[in-house]
SENU-168571 format. One record per residue (C-alpha): x, y, z; residue number from 1. Coordinates in steps of 0.02 Angstrom, whole numbers, plus 32768, in hexadecimal, padded with zeros to 4 digits. Each point is the difference from the previous one (the first is absolute). Layout:
<u = X; v = Y; w = Z; num = NUM>
...
This chain:
<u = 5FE0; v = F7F0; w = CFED; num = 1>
<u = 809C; v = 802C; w = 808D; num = 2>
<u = 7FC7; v = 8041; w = 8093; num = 3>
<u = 8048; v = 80AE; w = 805D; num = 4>
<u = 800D; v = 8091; w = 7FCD; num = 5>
<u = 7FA4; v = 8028; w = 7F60; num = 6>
<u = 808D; v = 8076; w = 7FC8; num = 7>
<u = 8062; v = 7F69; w = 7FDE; num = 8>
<u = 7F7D; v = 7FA3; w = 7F8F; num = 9>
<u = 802C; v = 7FF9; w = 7F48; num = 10>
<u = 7F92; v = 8034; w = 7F77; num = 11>
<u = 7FD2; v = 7F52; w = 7FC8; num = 12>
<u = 7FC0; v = 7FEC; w = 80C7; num = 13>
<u = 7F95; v = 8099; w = 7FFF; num = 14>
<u = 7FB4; v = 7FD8; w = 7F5B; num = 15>
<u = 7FCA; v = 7F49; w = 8054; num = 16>
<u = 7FAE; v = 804A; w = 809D; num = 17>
<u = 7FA9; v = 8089; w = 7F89; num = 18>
<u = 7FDB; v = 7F73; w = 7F9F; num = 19>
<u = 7FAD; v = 7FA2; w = 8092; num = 20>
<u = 7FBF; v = 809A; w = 805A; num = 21>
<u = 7F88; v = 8020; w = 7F64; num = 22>
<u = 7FAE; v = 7F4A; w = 7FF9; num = 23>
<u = 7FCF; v = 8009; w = 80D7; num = 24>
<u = 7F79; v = 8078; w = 8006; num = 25>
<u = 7FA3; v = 7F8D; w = 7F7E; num = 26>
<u = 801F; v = 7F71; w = 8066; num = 27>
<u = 7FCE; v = 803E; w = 80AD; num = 28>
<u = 7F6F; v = 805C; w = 7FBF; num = 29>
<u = 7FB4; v = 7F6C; w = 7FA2; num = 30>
<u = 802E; v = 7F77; w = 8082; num = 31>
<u = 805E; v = 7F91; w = 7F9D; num = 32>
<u = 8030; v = 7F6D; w = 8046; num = 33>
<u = 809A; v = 7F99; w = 8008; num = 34>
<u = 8003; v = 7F4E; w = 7F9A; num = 35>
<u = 80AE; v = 7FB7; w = 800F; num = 36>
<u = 8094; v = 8022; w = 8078; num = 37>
<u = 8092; v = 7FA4; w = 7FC0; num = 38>
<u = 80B9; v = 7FE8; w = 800D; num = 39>
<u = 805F; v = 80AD; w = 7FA1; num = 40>
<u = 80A1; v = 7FF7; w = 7FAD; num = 41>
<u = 8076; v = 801D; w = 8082; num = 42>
<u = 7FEB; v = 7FBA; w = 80CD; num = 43>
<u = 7F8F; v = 8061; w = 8068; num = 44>
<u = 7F8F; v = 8042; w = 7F76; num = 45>
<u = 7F62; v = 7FD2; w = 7FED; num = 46>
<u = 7FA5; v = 8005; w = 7F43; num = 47>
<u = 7F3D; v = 8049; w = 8012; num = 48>
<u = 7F66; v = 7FF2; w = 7F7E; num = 49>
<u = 7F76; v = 8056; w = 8018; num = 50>
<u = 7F63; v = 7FC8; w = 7FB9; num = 51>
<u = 7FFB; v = 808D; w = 7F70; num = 52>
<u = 80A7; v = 7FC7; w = 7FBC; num = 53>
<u = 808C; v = 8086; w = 805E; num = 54>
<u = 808B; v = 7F99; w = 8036; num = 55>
<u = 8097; v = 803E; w = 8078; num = 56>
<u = 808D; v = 7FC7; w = 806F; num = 57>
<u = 7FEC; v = 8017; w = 80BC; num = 58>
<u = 8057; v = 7FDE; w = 80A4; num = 59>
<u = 7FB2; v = 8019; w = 80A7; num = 60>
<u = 8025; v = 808A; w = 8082; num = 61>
<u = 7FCA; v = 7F8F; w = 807A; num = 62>
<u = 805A; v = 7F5D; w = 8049; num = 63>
<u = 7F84; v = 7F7B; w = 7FB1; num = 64>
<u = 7F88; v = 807D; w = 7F8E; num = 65>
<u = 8000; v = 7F91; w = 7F5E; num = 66>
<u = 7FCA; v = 7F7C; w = 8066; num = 67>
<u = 7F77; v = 804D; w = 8056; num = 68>
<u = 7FC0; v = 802D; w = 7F3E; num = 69>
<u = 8031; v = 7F3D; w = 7FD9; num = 70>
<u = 7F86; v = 7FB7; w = 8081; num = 71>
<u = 7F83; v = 808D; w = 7FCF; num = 72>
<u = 7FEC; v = 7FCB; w = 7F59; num = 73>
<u = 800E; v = 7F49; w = 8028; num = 74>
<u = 7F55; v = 801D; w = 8078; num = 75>
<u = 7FAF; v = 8060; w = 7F7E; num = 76>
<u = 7FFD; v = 80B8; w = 803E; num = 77>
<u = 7FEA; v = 808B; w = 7F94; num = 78>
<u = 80A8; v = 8065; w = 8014; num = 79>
<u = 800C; v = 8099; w = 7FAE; num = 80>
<u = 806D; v = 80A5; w = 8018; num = 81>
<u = 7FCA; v = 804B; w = 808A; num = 82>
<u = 805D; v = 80B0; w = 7FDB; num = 83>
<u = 80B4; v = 8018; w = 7FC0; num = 84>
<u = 807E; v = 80A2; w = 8037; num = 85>
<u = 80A0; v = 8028; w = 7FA4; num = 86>
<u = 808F; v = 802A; w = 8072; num = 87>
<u = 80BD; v = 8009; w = 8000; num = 88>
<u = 8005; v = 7F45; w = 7FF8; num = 89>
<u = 7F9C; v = 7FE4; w = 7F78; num = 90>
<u = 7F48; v = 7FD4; w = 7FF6; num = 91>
<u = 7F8C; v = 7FA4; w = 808A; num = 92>
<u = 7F7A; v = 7FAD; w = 7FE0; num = 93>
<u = 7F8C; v = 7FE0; w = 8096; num = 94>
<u = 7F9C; v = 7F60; w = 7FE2; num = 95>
<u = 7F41; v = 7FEE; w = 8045; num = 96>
<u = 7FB2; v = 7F55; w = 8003; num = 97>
<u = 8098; v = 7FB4; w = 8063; num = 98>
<u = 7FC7; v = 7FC0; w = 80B3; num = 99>
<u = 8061; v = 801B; w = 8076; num = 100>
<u = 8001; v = 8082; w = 8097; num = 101>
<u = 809B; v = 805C; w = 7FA2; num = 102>
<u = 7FEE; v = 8055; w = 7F4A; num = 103>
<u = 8065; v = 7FBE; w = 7F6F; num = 104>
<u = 8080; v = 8071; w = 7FA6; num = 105>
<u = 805B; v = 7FC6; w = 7F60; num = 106>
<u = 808B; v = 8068; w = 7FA9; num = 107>
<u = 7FF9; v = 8001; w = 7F34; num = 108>
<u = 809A; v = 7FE3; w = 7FC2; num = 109>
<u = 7FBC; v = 801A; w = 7F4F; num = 110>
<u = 7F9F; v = 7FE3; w = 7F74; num = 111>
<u = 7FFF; v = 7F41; w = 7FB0; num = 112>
<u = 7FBF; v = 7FBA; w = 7F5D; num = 113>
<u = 7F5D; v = 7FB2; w = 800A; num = 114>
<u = 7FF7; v = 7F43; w = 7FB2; num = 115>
């Protein structure tokens, strides 16, 4: 999903962020948590399962985000999306369950295919 000015998205990127947009509120509103953060196809993106099977590429907006989820899941906490807010760069997602004194933001690049 490019970033900017949403004028200059093509079809194929508005149908991904509709696409994405419509499976959120299910996740937020039922707590689902994440399973797996893993290396994504390309450098800098980060590959996340959720527990109910939804799978999607990342990257953080934050110096040091995916980590922060990384050492989350590696001590056992519960982290779930928080809330999400589409803007003109895309989609946020805005992680709870991350310690930390600041909040974790990750980007969605798009939609991926579970295993």
């Amino acid at each position: 999903m490019p970033t900017g000015d949403p004028e200059e998205w093509t079809a194929a990127d508005r149908a991904r962020v509709d696409r994405l947009q419509v499976l959120l509120p299910g996740l937020v509103s039922r707590r689902v948590p994440f399973r797996l953060v893993e290396p994504g196809p390309v450098g800098g993106v980060a590959r996340v399962r959720m527990a109910d099977g939804t799978a999607f590429l990342a990257v953080s907006a934050s110096p040091a985000a995916l980590s922060r989820v990384l050492r989350a899941l590696d001590t056992k906490h519960a982290v779930v999306v928080g809330s999400w807010e589409r803007s003109a760069g895309g989609l946020s997602l805005f992680l709870s369950g991350v310690p930390g004194r600041h909040p974790v933001t990750l980007l969605l690049v798009g939609p991926d295919q579970p295993d």
